[in-house]
C-alpha positions as CSV (number, residue, x, y, z in Angstrom):
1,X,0.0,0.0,0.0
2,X,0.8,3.5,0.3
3,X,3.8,4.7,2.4
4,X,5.3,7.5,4.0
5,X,8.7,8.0,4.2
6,X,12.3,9.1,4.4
7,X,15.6,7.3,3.1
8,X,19.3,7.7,3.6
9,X,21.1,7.1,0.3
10,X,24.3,7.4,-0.4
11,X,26.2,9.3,-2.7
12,X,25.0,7.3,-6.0
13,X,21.3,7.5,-4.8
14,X,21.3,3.8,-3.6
15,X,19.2,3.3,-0.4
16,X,21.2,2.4,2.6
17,X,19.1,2.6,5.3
18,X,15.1,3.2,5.8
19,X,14.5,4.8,9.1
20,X,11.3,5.9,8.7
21,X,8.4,3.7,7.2
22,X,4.7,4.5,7.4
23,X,2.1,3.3,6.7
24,X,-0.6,5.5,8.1
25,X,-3.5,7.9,8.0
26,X,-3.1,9.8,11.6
27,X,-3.1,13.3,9.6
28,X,-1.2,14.2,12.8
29,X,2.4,16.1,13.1
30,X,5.4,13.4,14.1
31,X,8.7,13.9,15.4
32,X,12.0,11.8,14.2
33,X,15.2,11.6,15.4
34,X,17.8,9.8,13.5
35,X,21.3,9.4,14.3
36,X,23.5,9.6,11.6
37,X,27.0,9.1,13.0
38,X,27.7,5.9,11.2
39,X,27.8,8.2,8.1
40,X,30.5,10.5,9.4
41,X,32.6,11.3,6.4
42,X,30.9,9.9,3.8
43,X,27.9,11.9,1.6
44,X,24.8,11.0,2.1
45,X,21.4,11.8,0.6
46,X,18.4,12.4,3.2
47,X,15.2,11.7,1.3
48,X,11.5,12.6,2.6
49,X,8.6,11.0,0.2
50,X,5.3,9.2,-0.4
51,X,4.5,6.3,-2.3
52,X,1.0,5.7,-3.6
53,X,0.2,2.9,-5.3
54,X,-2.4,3.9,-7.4
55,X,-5.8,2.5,-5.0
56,X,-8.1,3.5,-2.5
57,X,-6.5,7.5,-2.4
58,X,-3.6,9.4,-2.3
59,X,-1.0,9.2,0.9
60,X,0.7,12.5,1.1
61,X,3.3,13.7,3.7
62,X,4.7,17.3,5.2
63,X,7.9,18.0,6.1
64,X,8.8,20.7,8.7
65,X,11.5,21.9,10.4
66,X,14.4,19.7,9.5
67,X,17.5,20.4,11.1
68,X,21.0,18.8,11.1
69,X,23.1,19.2,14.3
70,X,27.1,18.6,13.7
71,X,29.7,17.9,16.1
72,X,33.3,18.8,15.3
């Protein structure tokens, strides 16, 4: 079905990692933490998007305030 979500790619576009995954219809604002250390050094892609399948509606997401917090 249809699916909310956000990847981590890498610098090709290839999915490495799917920490986010829905499959819902809460309509309600949600809050994500994701630790990316593992990707220190390397360049990644951080990808927010629906899929919709075509059936029974359209799944849709929003995306707000996004920030990225770096330790040197």
């Amino acid at each position: 079905g249809d699916a909310q979500l956000v990847l981590i790619l890498d610098q090709n576009q290839k999915e490495k990692e799917r920490p986010v995954n829905l499959h819902s219809d809460e309509r309600q604002w949600k809050s994500y933490k994701v630790d990316l250390t593992r990707y220190a050094g390397q360049t990644i892609w951080i990808y927010f998007g629906t899929y919709n399948n075509g059936k029974n509606g359209v799944a849709g997401l929003y995306v707000d305030d996004v920030s990225l917090q770096i330790c040197e």
